[in-house]
Backbone bond lengths (Angstrom), bond angles and torsions (degrees), N, CA, C in turn:
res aa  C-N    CA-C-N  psi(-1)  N-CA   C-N-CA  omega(-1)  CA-C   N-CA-C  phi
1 X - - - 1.454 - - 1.518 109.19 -
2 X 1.326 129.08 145.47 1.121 139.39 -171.02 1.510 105.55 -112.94
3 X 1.011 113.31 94.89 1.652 124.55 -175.81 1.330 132.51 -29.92
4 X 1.571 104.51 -51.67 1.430 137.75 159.21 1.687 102.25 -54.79
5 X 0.913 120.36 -81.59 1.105 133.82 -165.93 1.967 104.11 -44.70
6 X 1.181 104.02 -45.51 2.282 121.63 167.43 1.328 105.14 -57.05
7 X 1.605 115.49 -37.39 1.143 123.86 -173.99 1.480 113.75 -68.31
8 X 1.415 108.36 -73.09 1.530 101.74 157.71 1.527 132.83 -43.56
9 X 1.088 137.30 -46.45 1.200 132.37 162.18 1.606 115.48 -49.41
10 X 1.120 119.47 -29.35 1.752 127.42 -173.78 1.862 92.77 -70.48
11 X 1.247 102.26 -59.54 1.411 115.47 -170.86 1.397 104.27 -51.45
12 X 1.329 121.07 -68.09 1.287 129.66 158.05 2.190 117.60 -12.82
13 X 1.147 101.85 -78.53 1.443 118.51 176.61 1.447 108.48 -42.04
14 X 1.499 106.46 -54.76 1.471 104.87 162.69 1.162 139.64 -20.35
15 X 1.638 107.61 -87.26 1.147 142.47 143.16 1.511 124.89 -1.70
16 X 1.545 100.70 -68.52 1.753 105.56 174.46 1.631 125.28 -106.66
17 X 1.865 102.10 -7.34 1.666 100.67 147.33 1.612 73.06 88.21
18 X 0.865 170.90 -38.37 1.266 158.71 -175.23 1.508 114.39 -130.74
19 X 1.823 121.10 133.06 1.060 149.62 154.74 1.678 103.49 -50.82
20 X 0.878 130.52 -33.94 1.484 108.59 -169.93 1.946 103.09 -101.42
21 X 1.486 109.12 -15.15 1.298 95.48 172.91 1.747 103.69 -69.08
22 X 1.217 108.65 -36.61 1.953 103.52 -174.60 0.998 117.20 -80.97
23 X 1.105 123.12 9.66 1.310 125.52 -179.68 1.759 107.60 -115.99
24 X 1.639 122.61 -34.68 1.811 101.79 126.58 1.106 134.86 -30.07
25 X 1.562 100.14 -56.80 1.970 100.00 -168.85 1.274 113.82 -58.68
26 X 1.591 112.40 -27.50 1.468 110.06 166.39 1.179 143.74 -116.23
27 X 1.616 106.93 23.86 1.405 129.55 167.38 1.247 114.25 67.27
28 X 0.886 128.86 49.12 1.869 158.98 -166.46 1.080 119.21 -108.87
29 X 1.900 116.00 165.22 1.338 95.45 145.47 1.539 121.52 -85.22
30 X 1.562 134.99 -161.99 1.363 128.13 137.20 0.852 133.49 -59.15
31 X 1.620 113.41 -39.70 1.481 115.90 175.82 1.303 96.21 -56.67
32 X 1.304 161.39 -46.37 1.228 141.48 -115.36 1.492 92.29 -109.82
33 X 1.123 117.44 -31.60 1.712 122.90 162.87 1.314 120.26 -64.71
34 X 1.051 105.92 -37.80 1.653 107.32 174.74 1.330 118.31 -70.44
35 X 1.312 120.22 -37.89 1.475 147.03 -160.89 1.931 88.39 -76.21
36 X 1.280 136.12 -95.15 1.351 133.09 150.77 0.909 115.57 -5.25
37 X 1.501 138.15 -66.82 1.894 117.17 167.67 0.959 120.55 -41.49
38 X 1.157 131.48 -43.57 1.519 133.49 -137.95 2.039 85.02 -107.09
39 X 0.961 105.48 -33.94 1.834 92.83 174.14 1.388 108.07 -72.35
40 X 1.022 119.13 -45.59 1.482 123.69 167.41 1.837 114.86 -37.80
41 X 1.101 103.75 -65.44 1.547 114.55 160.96 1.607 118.02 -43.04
42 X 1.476 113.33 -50.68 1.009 113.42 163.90 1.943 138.80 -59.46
43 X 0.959 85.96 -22.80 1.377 119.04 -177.30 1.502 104.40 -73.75
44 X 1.740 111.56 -46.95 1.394 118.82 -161.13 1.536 107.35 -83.48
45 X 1.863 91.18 -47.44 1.774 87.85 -177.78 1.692 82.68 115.69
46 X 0.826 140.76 -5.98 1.366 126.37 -169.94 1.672 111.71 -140.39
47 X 1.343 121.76 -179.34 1.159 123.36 -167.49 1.493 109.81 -113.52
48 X 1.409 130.50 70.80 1.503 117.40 -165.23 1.716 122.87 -73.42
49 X 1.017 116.75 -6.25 1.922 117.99 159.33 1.144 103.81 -126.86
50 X 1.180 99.43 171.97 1.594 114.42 179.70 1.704 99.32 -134.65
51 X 1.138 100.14 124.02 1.916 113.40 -170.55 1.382 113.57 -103.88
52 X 1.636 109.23 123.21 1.518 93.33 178.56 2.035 96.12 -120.84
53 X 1.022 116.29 -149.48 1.234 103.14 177.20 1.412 124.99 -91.03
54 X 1.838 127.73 -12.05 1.068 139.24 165.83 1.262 103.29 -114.04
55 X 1.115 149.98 9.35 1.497 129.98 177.18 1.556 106.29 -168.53
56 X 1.616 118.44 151.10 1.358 130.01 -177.79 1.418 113.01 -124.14
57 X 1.479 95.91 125.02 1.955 87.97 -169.19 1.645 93.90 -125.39
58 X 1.571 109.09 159.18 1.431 101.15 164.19 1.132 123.57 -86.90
59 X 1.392 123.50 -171.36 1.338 144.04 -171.80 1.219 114.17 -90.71
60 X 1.193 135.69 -159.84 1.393 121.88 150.89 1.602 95.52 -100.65
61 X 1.503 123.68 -7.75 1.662 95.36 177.00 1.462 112.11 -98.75
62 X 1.336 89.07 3.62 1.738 99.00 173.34 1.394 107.09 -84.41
63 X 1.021 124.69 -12.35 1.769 129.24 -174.74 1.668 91.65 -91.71
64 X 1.161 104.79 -52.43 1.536 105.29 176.90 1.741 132.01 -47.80
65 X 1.046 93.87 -34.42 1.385 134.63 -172.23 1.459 122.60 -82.69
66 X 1.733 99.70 -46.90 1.611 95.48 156.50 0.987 120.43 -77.97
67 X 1.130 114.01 -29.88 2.340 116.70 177.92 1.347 103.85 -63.03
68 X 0.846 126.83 -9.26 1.923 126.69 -177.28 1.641 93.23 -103.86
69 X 1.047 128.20 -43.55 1.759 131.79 -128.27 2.078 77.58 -96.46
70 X 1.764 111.08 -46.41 1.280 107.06 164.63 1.464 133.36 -29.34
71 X 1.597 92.25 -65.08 1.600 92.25 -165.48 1.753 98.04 -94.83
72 X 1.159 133.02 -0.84 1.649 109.28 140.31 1.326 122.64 -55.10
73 X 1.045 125.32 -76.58 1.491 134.20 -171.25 1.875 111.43 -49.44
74 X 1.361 105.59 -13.19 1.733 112.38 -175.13 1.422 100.79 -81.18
């Protein structure tokens, strides 16, 4: 997994609240968006969204997480 690369996609998911809209924007599958979050998560130790079946919200370490994950990638 390419960190940067989880990173953007995390930010991404954020952003548009749904895995399957970013995974249009980047001509993907879903799984493959989902799959990258969830290593990312894995990676962290923590749970940064919380998924229900219509909507994706963060965490609070997912709030944390994008404010850091921002100003790396900036």
């Amino acid at each position: 997994m390419d960190r940067l690369d989880a990173m953007r996609v995390f930010g991404r998911v954020a952003e548009l609240g749904s895995f399957a809209a970013v995974a249009d924007q980047l001509g993907v599958a879903r799984s493959v968006v989902t799959r990258q979050v969830a290593a990312l998560e894995r990676h962290l130790g923590t749970q940064l969204l919380t998924r229900s079946t219509r909507r994706v919200s963060l965490t609070a370490a997912g709030v944390a997480y994008l404010e850091k994950s921002r100003v790396i990638l900036n």
